[in-house]
C-alpha positions as CSV (number, residue, x, y, z in Angstrom):
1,X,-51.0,119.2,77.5
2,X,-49.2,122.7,76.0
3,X,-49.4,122.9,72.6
4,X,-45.2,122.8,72.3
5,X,-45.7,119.1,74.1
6,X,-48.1,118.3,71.2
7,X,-45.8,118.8,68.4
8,X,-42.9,117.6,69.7
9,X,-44.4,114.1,70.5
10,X,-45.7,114.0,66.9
11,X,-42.1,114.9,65.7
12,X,-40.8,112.4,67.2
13,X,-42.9,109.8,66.0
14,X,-41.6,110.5,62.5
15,X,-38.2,112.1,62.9
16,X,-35.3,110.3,63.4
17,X,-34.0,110.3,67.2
18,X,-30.4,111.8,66.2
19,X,-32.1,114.9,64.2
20,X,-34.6,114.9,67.0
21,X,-32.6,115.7,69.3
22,X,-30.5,118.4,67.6
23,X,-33.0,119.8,66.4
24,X,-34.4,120.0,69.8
25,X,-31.0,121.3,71.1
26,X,-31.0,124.4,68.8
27,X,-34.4,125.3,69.8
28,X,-33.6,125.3,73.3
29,X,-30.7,127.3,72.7
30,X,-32.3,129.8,71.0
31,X,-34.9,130.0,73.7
32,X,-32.3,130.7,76.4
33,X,-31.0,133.0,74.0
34,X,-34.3,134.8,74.3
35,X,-35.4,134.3,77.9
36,X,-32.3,134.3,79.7
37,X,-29.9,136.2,77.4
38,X,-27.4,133.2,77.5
39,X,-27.2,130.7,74.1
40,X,-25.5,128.5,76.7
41,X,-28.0,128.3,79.4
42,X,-28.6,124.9,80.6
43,X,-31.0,122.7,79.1
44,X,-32.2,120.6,81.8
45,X,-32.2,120.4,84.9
46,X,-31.5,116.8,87.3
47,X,-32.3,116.9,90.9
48,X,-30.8,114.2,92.7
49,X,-33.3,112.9,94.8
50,X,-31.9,109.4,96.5
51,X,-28.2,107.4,96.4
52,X,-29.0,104.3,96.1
53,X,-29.2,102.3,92.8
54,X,-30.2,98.3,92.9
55,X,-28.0,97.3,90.2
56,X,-24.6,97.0,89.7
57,X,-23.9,97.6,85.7
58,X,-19.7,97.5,84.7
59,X,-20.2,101.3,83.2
60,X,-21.2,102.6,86.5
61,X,-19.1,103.4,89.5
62,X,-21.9,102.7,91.4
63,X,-20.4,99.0,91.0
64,X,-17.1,99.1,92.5
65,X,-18.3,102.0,94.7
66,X,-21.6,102.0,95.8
67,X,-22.8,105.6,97.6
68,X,-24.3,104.9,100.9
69,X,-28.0,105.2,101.4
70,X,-28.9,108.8,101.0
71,X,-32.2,110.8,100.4
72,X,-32.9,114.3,99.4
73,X,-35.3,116.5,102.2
74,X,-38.6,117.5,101.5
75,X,-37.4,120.8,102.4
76,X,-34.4,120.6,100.3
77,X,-36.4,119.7,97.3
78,X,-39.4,122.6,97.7
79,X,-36.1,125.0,98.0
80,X,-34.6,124.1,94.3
81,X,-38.5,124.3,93.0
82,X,-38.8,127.5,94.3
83,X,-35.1,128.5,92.9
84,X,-36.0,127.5,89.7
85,X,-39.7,129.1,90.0
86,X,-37.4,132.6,90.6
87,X,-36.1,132.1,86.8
88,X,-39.1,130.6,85.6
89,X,-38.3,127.4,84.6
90,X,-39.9,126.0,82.0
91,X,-37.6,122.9,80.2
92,X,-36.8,119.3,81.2
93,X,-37.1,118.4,84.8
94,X,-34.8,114.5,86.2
95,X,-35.0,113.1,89.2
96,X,-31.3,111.2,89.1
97,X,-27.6,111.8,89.7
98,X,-26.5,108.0,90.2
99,X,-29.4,106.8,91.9
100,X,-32.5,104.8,90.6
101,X,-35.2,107.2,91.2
102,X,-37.9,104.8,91.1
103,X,-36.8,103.2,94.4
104,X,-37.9,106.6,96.0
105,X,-42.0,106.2,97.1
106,X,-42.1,109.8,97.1
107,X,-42.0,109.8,93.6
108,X,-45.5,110.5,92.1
109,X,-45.5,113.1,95.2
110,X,-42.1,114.9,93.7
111,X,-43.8,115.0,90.4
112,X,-47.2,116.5,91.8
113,X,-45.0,119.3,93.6
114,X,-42.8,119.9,90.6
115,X,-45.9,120.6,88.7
116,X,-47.8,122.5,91.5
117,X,-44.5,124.9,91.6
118,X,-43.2,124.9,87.9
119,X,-46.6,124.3,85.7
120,X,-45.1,124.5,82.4
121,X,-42.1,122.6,83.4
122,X,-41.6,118.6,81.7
123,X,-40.8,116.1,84.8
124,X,-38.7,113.2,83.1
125,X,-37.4,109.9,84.7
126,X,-33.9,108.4,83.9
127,X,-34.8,104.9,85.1
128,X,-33.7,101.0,84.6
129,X,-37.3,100.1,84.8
130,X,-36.9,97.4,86.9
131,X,-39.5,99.1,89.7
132,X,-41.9,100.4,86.9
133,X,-45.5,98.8,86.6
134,X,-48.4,99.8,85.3
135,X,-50.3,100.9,88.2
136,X,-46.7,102.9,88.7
137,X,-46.7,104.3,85.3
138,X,-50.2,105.6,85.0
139,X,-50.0,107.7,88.6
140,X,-46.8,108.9,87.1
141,X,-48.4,110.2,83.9
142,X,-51.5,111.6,85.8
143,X,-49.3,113.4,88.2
144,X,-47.9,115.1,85.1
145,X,-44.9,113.5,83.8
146,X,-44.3,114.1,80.4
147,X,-41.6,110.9,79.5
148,X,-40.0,107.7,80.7
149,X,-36.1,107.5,79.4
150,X,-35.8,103.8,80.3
151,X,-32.3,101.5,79.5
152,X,-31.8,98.4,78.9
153,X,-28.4,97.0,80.8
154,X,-29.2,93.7,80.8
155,X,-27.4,91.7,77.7
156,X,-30.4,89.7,76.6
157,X,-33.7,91.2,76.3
158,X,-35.8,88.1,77.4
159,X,-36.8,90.2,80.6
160,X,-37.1,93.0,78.6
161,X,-39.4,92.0,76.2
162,X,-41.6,90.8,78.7
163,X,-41.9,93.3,81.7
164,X,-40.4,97.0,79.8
165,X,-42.1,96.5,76.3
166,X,-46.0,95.4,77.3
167,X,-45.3,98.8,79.5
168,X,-45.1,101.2,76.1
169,X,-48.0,99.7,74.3
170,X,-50.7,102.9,74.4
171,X,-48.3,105.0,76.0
172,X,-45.5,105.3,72.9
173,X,-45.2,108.5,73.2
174,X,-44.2,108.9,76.8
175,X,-41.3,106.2,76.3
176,X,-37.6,107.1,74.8
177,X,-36.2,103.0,75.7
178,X,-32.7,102.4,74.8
179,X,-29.8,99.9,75.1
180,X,-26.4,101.2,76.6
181,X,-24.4,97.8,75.7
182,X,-21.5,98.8,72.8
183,X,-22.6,102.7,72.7
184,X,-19.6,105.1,73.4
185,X,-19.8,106.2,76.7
186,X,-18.3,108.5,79.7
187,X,-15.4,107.4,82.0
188,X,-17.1,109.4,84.4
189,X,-14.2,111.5,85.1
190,X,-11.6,108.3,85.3
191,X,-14.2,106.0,87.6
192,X,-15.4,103.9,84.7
193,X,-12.2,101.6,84.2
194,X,-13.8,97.9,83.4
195,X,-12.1,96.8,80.3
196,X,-15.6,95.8,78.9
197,X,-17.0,99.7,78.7
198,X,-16.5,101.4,75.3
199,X,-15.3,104.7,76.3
200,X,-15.6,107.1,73.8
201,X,-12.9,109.7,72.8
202,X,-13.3,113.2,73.8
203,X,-12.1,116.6,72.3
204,X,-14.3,119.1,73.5
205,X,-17.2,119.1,75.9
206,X,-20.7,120.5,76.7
207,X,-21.9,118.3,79.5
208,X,-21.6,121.3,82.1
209,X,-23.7,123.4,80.2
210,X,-26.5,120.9,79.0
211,X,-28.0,120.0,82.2
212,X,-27.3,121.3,85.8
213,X,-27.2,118.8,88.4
214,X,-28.0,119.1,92.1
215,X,-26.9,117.5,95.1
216,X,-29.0,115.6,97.3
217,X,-27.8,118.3,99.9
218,X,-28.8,121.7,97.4
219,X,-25.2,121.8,95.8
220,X,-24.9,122.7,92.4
221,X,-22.7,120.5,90.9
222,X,-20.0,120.6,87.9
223,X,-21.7,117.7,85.3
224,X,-23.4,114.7,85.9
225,X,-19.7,112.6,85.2
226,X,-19.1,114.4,89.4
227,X,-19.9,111.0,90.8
228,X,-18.9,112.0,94.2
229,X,-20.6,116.0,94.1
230,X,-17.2,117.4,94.7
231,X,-16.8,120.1,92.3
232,X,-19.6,122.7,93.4
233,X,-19.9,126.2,92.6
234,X,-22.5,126.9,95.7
235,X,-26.2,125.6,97.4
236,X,-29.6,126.8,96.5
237,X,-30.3,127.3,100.6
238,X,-27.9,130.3,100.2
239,X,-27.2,131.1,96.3
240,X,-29.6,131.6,93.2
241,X,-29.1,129.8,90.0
242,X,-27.7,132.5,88.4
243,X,-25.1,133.3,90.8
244,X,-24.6,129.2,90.9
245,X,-24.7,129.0,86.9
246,X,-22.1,132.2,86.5
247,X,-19.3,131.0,89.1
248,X,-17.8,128.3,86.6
249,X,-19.0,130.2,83.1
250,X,-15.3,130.5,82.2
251,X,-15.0,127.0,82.7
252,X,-18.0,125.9,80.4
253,X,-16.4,128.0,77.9
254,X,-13.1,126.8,78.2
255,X,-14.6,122.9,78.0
256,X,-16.0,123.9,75.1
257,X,-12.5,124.6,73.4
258,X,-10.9,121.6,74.5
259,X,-9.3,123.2,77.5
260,X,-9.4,120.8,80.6
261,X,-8.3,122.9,83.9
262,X,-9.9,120.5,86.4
263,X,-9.0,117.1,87.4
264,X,-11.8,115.5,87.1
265,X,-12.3,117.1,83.4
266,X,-8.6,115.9,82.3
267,X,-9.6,111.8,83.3
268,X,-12.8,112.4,81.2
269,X,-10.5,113.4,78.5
270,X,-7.9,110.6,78.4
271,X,-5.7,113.6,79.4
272,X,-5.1,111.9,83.0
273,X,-4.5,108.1,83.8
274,X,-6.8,106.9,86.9
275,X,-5.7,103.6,88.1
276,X,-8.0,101.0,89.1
277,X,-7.1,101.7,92.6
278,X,-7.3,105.4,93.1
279,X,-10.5,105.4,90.7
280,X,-13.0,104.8,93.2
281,X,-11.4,106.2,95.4
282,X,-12.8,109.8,97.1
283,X,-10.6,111.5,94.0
284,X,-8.4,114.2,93.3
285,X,-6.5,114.1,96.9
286,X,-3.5,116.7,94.9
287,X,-4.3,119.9,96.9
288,X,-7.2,121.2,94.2
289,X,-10.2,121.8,96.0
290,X,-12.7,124.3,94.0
291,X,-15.5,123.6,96.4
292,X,-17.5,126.8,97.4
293,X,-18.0,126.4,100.9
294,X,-21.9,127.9,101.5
């Protein structure tokens, strides 16, 4: 285990999670700063590696519109490693867009590649825990994943308690668990609209520029609030990152400022009303299209 794993998991036994994770936010600004000559370089990156999700949670538009069964290639998947092996990727590796990665069995493989392609890299899952055992966890760990981000969506934690919990014991460190219930969240660009979701209020944001996600097909993809991967700015079979990352760099900037250009950006805002109706539906049919074609 590096040395930089080492001291951030004993941070984080003692540091609050908030402060933990802007303090962790500055450093890895600063270290884009340094390595890639951008403060704003993505933090993260999340590789969307299947479709399907096996629950239906209110907060999701995976509930009213389920994508249909989808996985990424194995060739698909060794391109992106090898993309991000060009810019020496070293941060936060996810295995999710809207899908449960767990329900993938190439899972401990992904995380074997990842490692055997970015070695300093830390492989994270986004997962409901409902697939995760013990047997699970442990090849997970040994093929070098660094953390499990688990949520709880279920109201009561009875289950909880008894299958995620037991999980952690030994293994504290590797587990961030949560509970989404009554926490401000995303619209998801005007697809959340279930009365029961907090949404939270939104001036400015940094979404884009925090993590870059990639389709199941290679694209690059706007922000993980893209349910449908329709605002792309090019694929990894015939762009780098760089080029990918520098296409929408105006746009990132503008987000920053509160300015909201894009459809999809104005509904996340509260800027642009999405009826029940058209919200799950394929969106934005108004004659916008920014998609690169590759």
């Amino acid at each position: 285990m590096s040395l930089q794993l080492q001291i951030y998991y004993a941070l984080r036994a003692v540091v609050p999670r908030r402060k933990m994770q802007a303090a962790v936010r500055v450093f890895q600004r600063c270290m884009n700063l340094a390595k890639y000559g951008d403060y704003y370089f993505f933090r993260e990156i999340n590789i969307e590696i299947n479709r399907q999700c096996n629950r239906r949670c209110y907060y999701c538009p995976q509930s009213v519109d389920p994508l249909k069964r989808q996985h990424i290639g194995d060739e698909t998947f060794d391109l992106i490693l090898s993309r991000l092996a060009d810019i020496n990727w070293t941060g936060p590796i996810g295995y999710a867009h809207y899908g449960e990665p767990l329900l993938d069995k190439r899972m401990v493989a992904f995380i074997r590649r990842t490692k055997a392609a970015l070695p300093k890299s830390k492989p994270r899952i986004f997962t409901n825990g409902d697939l995760l055992t013990a047997e699970l966890r442990d090849k997970l760990i040994d093929a070098g994943l660094v953390g499990f981000a688990i949520t709880r969506h279920d109201l009561e934690d009875r289950v909880w308690n008894r299958k995620i919990v037991p999980l952690t014991i030994g293994f504290e460190k590797y587990f961030t668990l949560e509970v989404i219930h009554g926490t401000p969240m995303s619209n998801r660009g005007g697809l959340v609209v279930d009365p029961r979701a907090k949404i939270q209020e939104m001036d400015r944001c940094d979404d884009p520029e925090a993590s870059m996600h990639i389709g199941i097909n290679g694209d690059v993809i706007l922000c993980g609030c893209d349910y449908y991967g329709k605002w792309t700015y090019g694929n990894l079979a015939k762009y780098d990152i760089k080029t990918c990352w520098e296409r929408y760099s105006r746009l990132r900037a503008e987000l920053r400022e509160g300015i909201t250009r894009l459809p999809i950006c104005q509904a996340c805002f509260g800027r642009r009303v999405v009826t029940e109706e058209e919200g799950c539906a394929l969106p934005w049919k108004d004659g916008i299209d920014m998609k690169i074609k590759a």
